[in-house]
NUMIDO-426693 format. One record per residue (C-alpha): y, z, x negated. Coordinates in steps of 0.1 Angstrom, whole numbers, plus 2048, in hexadecimal, padded with zeros to 3 digits. Layout:
YZX...
! end
This chain:
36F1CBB683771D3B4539D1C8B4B39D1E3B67390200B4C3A81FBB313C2215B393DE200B2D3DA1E2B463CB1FCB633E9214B633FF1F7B603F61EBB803F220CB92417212B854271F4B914141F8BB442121BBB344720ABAD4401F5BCC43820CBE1456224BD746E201BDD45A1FCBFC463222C0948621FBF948F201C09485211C2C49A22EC284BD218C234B5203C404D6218C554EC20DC384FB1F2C40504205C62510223C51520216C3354721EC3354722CC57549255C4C52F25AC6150C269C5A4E9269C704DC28DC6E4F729AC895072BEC834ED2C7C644FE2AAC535212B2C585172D6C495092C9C2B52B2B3C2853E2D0C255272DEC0A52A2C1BF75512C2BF75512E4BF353C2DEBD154E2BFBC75712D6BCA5632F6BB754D2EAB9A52F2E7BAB534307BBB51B312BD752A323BFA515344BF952C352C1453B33AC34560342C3F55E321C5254632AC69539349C8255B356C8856336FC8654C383C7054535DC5651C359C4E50635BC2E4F7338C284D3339C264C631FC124CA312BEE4E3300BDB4CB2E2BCF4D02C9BE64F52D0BE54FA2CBBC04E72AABC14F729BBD951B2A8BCB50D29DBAB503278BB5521279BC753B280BAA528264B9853024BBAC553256BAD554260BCF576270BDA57E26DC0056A27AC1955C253C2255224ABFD542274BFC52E26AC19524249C0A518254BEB506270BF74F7263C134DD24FBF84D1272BE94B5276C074AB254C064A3252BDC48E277BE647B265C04474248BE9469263BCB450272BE243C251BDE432255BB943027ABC0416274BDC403259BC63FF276BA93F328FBC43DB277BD53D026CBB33C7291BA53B329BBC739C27ABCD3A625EBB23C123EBAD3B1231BCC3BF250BE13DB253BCF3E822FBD63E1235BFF3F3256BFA410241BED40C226C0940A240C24429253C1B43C234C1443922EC3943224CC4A448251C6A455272C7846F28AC75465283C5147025DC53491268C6149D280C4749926BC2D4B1252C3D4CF244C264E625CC384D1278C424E7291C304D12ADC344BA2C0C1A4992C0C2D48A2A1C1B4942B5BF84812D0C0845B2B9C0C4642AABEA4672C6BD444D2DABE84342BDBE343B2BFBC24372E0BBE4142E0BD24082C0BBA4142D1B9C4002EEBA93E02DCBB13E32C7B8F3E32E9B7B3C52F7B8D3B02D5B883BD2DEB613B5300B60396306B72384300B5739630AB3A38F325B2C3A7345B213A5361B0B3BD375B0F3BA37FAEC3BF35DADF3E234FAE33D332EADE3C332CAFE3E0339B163FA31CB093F0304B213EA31CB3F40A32AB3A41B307B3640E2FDB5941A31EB6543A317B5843C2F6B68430301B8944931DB87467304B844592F0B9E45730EBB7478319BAB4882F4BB247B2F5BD948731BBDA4A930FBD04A72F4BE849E30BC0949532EC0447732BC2446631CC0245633EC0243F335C1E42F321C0342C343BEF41334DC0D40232EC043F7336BE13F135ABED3DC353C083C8336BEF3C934CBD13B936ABE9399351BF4397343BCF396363BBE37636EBD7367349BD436534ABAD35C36EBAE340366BC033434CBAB33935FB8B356348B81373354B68393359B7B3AD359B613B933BB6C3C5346B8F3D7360B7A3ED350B5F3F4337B7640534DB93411368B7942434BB6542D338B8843D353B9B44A36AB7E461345B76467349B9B47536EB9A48636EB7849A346B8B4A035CBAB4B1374B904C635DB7F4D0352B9D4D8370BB14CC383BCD4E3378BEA4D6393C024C73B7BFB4B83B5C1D4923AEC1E49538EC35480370C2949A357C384B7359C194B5363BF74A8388BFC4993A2BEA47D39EBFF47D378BF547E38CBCD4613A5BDB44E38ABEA44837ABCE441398BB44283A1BCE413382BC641B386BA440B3AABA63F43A1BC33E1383BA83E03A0B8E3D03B9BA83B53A0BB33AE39BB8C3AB3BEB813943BFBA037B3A5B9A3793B0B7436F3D7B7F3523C6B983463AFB823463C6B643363E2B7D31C3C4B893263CEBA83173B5BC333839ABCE3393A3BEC34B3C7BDE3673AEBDA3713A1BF83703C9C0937D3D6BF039C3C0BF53983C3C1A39E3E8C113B93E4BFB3D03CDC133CC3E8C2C3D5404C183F03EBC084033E2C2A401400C3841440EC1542C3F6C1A42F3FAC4043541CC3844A41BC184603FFC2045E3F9C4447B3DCC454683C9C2F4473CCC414583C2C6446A3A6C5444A39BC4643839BC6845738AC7C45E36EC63434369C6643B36EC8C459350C8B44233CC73424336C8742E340CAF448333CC6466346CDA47B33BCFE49633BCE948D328CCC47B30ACE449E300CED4A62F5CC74992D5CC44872DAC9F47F2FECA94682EDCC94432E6CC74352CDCB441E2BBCD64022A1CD441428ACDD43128FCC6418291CAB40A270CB342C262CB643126BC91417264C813FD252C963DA248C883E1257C6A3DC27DC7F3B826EC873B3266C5D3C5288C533A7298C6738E285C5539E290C3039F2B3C3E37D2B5C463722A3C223852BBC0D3712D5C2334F2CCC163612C7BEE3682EDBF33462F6C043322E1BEC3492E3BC93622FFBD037C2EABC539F2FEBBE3B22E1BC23A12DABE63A72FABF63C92FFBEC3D32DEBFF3BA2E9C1A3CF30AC1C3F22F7C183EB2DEC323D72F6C4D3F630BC4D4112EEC493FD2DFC693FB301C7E422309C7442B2E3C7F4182EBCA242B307CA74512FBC9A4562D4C9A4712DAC7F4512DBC604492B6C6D45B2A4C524452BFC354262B7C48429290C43420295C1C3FF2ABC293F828DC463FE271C293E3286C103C728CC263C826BC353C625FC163A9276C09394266C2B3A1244C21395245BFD37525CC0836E23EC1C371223BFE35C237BE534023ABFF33E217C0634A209BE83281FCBD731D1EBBF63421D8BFD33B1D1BDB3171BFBE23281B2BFE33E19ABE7320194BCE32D1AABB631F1C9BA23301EAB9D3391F4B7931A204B65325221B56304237B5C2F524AB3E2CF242B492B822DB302BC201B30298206B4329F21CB5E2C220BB642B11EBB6A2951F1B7E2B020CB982C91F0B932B11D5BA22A31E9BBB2CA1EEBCA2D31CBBC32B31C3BDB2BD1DBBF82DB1CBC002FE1DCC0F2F61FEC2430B1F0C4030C211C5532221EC373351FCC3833A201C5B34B222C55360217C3C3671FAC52374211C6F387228C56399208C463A21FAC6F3B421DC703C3221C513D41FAC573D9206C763EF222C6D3FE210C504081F1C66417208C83427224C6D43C204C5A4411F2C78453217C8646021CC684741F9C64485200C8848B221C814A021AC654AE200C734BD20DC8F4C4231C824E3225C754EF211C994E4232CAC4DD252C994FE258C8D519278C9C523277CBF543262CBD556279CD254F293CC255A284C9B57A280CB258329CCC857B2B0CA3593296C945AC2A1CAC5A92C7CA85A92C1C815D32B7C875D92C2CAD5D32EBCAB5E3303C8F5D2306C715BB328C6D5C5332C4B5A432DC3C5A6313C255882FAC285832F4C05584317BF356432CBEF56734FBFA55636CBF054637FC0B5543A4BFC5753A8C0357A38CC19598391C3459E375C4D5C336DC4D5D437BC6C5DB356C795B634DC795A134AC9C57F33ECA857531DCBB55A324CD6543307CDE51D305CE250C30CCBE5042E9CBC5232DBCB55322F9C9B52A2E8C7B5432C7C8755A2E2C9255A2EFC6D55A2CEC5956E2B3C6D5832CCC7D5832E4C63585300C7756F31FC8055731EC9A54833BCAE524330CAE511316C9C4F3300C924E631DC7F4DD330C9F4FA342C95510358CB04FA34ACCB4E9364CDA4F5389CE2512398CF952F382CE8516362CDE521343CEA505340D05510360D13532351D1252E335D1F51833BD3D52D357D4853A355D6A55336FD69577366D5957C386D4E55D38DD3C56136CD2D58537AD1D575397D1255F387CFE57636CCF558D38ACE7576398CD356B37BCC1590370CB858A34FCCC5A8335CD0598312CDE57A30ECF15642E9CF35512DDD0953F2BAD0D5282ACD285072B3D1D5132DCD1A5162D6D434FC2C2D424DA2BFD2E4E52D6D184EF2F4D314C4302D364C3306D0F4E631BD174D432ED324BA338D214CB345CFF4DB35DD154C536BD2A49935CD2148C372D3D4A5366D554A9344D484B6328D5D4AF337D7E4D5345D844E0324D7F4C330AD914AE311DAF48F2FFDAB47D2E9DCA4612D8DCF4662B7DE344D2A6DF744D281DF343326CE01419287DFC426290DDD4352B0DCC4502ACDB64692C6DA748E2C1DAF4A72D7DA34CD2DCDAE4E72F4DA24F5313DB2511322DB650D336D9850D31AD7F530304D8D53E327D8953232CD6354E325D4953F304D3F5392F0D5E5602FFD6B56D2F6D4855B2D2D445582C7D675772D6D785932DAD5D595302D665A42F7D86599303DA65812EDDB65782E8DDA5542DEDE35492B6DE55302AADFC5122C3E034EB2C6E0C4DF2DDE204BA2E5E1849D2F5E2E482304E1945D313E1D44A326DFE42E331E1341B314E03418328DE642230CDCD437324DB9457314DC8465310DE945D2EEDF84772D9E0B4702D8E2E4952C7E3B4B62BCE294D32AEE364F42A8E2D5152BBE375382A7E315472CBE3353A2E9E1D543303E3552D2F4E5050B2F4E37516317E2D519320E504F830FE5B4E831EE3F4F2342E434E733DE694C3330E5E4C034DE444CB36AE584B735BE77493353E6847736CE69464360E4C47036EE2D45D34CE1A477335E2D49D32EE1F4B931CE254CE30DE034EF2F8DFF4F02E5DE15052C8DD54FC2ACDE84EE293DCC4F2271DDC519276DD6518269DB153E266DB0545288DBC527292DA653C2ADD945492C1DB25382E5DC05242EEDD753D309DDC563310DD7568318DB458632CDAC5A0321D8E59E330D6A5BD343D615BC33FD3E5AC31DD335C3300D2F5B62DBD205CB2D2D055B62B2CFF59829BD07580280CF558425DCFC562256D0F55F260D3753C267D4252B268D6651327AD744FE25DD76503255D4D51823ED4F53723CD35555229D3057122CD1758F234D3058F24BD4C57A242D69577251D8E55D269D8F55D269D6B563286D5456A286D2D54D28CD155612A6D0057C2BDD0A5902D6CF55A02F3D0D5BA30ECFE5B2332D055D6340D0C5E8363D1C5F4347D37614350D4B61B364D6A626353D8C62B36DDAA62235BDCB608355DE25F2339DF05EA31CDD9600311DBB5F82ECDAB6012DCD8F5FE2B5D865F12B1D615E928ED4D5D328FD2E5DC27ED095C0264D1B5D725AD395BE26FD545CF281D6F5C62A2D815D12BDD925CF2E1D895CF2F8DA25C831EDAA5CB337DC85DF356DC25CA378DBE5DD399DC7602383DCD603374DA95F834FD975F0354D745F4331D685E9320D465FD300D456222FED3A6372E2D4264A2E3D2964D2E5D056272DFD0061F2CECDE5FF2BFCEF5F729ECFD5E82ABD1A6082B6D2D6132C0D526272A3D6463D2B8D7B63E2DED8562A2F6D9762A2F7DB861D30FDD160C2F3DED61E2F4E0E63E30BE056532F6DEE65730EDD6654301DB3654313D8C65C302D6C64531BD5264E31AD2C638318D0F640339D0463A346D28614335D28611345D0461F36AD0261136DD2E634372D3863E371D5F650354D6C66D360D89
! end
């Protein structure tokens, strides 16, 4: 093996592996181009689209950052959170390739996550390397080459988004971390002697600039602050303990995080609040506290030891001093104490709310397996082994990944969103078992193949020969060759299934990850169909002072969609993906749930709104995460009456609506066009809950032609049973699939609602599309007007025939309230393509109104 030991021809090979495996994970990650390539379109959805616009906005103002959003939130506009990193890169990469049009932007751009998913290779192998040897360190590289997950599919060509920046620069920082304390354990500092403190405070300085580089990239970075707190805290009493200098621990974090605060400095404290979710001063505070926290814990020791105080003193007198310490600051600065408790709260526990936002949901088994497979079963193993290295050595290095990786894993459990930071821990400690496994087994795989392993023992010629003959003789232990065997099965295992997952995931990311089409075009639309807001997309504003121009107004849609309401249509949504203007009296839940057209103007007064969208899935799938952002005790139970259904001896759940959810301003918008809609085909339902199941269980159904009648019968049933655990429903009958969008009820017109235009693709109830309109079909987007709508005196029912820009007909209709039609429609001079074909006419008198533009638009009445 003497090739192998010269460095030259050793790390030559280990390099050019290393190179492989980055083209290997690089490769992967460009698999969608080809799809994506000159089609404008991206595959991280909304979060994409927002980092577009941050990229144009940098590429238009000197690589200038939008601190403040006009473009979003209206109409108050929102702080932006996180850093300008990512932004800059991409802009930067970007104005490299000469990128000028949105298209070539997106192109250029869209390989920025891809070259980060392939740097974390070489960054793994180092890691992997420092904490077991080359042999770890090339299986870290394999693993994370491969490695599926949420961290896979951010680091897509065309996953526009800064998350995979976030697990590469905060790897870096933790191996830059755990490299320094493998240097500096043992090295020894005099604080006297400036000789001795260069290289601490060089590794300090490095690990500051990494910290600082994932800080800029997402300010949540200072979660990893708790890391090195909580590792520093055990570290300090584990080497106090054993009589160990701690001087390290000091320079280190006193060089680390004082780079940190004087970089947050430079850069500017974007919020004096004491939030830990945007560049704060409790972000500044949190990290002076370690600084002075590492200095307390210091001073500490040195009194003990220098008392000879037993080390147990230590740990209680800390105990003592974080006490007395939080209940100062609980006391002395009370918004930073209960900002520190609920970002710790939102960190590691779950809320109704938050379970509706898919990376804000819990991270289950089975999603976990999904991910990452075999490699959760060799992550267990590494965890445990680095255990027994901190039992039995006290290794620094150890328990600081223990530390990063136990809460990485607990966070993940808790908010599926840290998935794509915990692949680099997964990747690691499967390694660490991997190459745990190798090293145990290693001389008898070695006897195995008739070969020795490499004498490198300091014991005499003598007692070499005679141990060395004495092995040779014994032959393999095959117990530990059967446990490397069963560790290697796994770890090709993993390997084989994580690239095979990988491949396709790539490959059809590009066909099928990309923006809902309709949306791209019913934004597109907006962008040249609806007045201009004044704003201009490009300019960055500055939050003090800022005015919105009297001609501005809000879009309301569910949050979801705000960001392509911001970049393609470049104007200002109400809510958005932020969690912004969601919740609260005027959020868009509260909005758009409302079943009361006069609370909904209210609210749509206040926030300045103009145009309100609506698509499908807000009516559909979407409409229980709606539900419960507005009311999480309540939840969906307004809206859905839940059944149990008995079916060849089995329980099932069935739900159906009621009448409170056709009569919400979503399912009236998106189903029925505002108009007033009569009820389809019905059920009537017999129920019993004296089961006690929880629900009521079906005990008849049948169906009613005419709504009335099930109304009737069920009225009857209700007011004539005894038992209060028997009831009587009516529900939309759901065998009718075509007449799958009408009520169980009559559901009066909206007043003030017109649709001004429609996405190409018609949906059914059963999922099926088509690109033209389709009975039974309805569009997937729609864009209604919110207007002052004109005054009609009459009574009865006044209709109105009205063709969208696709070619589908309808009719609007509405029954007079208190001798008066207040009608949204003119038919004429309308400047959009959805347009009236005829007049009103008031059904069965004759009597017909033409109704101006300016009368729909300034609420005059119409003689």
């Amino acid at each position: 093996m003497s090739f192998w030991n010269d460095r030259r021809y050793r790390y030559g090979i280990l390099g050019g592996v290393v190179l492989i495996l980055t083209v290997l994970a690089f490769w992967i990650r460009i698999l969608p181009f080809p799809d994506l390539a000159g089609t404008g379109d991206m595959i991280a959805g909304p979060d994409a689209w927002y980092n577009l616009r941050l990229i144009e906005a940098a590429l238009a103002n000197n690589f200038g950052f939008i601190h403040f959003e006009a473009m979003t939130l209206y109409p108050t506009g929102q702080d932006i959170v996180w850093g300008p990193l990512f932004t800059w890169i991409a802009a930067a990469v970007a104005a490299v390739a000469g990128a000028a049009t949105r298209p070539e932007i997106i192109d250029a751009a869209g390989w920025v996550p891809a070259l980060m998913g392939a740097a974390m290779v070489p960054v793994m192998y180092w890691f992997g390397a420092r904490i077991g040897n080359w042999k770890t360190g090339l299986i870290s590289a394999l693993f994370i080459a491969v490695i599926g997950g949420q961290y896979l599919s951010r680091s897509l060509y065309g996953h526009l988004d800064h998350h995979i920046a976030e697990t590469l620069f905060s790897t870096f920082f933790c191996l830059l971390y755990v490299v320094s304390l493998y240097a500096l354990k043992e090295h020894k500092i005099n604080f006297k002697e400036y000789a001795t403190l260069k290289i601490p405070v060089l590794y300090g300085i490095i690990c500051g600039i990494a910290y600082l580089l994932s800080l800029l990239t997402m300010s949540t970075m200072v979660v990893f602050g708790l890391f090195v707190a909580l590792f520093t805290l055990i570290q300090f009493i584990l080497d106090h303990r054993a009589g160990k200098p701690t001087e390290y621990l000091l320079v280190l974090n006193v060089i680390t995080f004082a780079i940190v605060v004087i970089g947050m400095l430079i850069y500017g404290i974007q919020d004096t609040g004491f939030g830990f979710v945007s560049y704060s001063l409790g972000v500044l505070f949190a990290h002076i506290g370690l600084i002075i926290g590492t200095i307390v814990l210091y001073a500490i020791s040195k009194i003990l030891t220098k008392k000879k105080q037993p080390w147990y003193y230590f740990p209680a007198a800390l105990a003592g001093i974080v006490i007395i310490g939080v209940g100062i600051v609980a006391v002395a600065l009370p918004t930073l104490f209960s900002s520190a408790v609920g970002s710790l709260n939102m960190f590691f526990s779950q809320g109704a709310a938050q379970s509706t936002i898919a990376e804000m949901a819990s991270w289950s088994m089975e999603g976990a397996f999904n991910s990452y497979n075999w490699g959760i079963l060799l992550a267990a193993g590494g965890f445990i082994y680095l255990l027994y290295q901190v039992w039995k050595h006290e290794e620094p290095g150890a328990l600081f990944v223990l530390i990063w990786s136990a809460l990485m894993i607990l966070a993940t459990i808790q908010h599926v969103r840290w998935e794509y930071y915990v692949a680099a821990n997964i990747a690691l400690l499967a390694a660490v078992a991997v190459g745990w496994a190798i090293d145990f087994a290693q001389k008898d795989l070695l006897k195995i193949v008739g070969k020795q392993e490499s004498k490198t023992s300091d014991e005499t010629p003598a007692k070499k020969g005679k141990k060395t003959a004495a092995k040779a003789a014994a032959g393999p232990d095959w117990i530990k060759v059967g446990i490397f065997a069963i560790v290697a099965v796994i770890a090709i295992g993993f390997v084989a299934t994580s690239a095979a997952a990988a491949v396709q995931t790539g490959s059809n990311y590009g066909k099928y990850g990309g923006t809902e089409k309709d949306w791209i075009s019913e934004t597109t639309w907006m962008l040249n169909g609806t007045p201009e807001t004044g704003v201009d997309y490009l300019t960055i504003y500055e939050k003090d002072g800022f005015v919105y121009p009297e001609e501005s107004y809000g879009v309301m849609s569910w949050w979801d969609y705000g960001h392509y309401i911001t970049t393609i249509a470049k104007r200002i949504p109400n809510s958005n993906p932020f969690q912004a203007g969601v919740a609260g009296e005027y959020g868009a839940a509260a909005v758009l749930t409302s079943t009361n057209e006069s609370a909904v103007m209210e609210k749509l007064d206040h926030l300045g709104t103009r145009y309100v969208m609506t698509d499908y899935q807000m009516a559909g799938g979407k409409f229980g995460a709606m539900a419960i952002w507005n009311d999480s005790v309540a939840q969906l139970s307004p809206y859905f009456y839940t059944l149990l259904q008995n079916s060849n001896g089995q329980l099932s759940y069935v739900q159906a609506y009621t009448p409170e959810y056709y009569n919400t301003l979503t399912v009236r918008l998106q189903n029925f066009d505002g108009s007033m809609t009569s009820p389809g085909d019905v059920a009537y339902i017999e129920t019993d809950s004296s089961a006690g199941y929880g629900y009521p269980v079906i005990t008849n159904m049948k169906a009613f032609a005419n709504a009335s009648d099930a109304w009737a019968a069920a009225d009857q049933y209700n007011s004539l049973s005894a038992s209060t655990t028997k009831h009587a429903y009516v529900v939309a009958n759901p065998s009718s699939v075509t007449k799958g969008y009408l009520p169980s009820v009559t559901i009066p017109a909206l007043q003030h609602f017109r649709l001004v235009h429609e996405s190409p693709t018609y949906v059914m109830t059963n999922g099926q599309a088509a690109n033209q309109p389709i009975e039974g079909g309805n569009a997937w987007v729609k864009s209604f007007e919110y207007v002052p709508s004109a005054v009609i005196k009459g009574d009865g029912i006044i209709e109105v025939n009205v063709v969208t820009n696709n070619g589908r007909t309808f009719t609007y209709r509405q029954e007079s309230v208190d001798g008066q039609f207040i009608v949204p429609y003119s038919t004429s001079g309308s400047t959009y393509d959805v347009k009236t074909t005829g007049p009103y006419t008031i059904v069965g008198t004759g009597k017909t109104f033409e109704v101006s533009e300016e009368a729909v638009m300034n609420g005059l009445s119409i003689n």
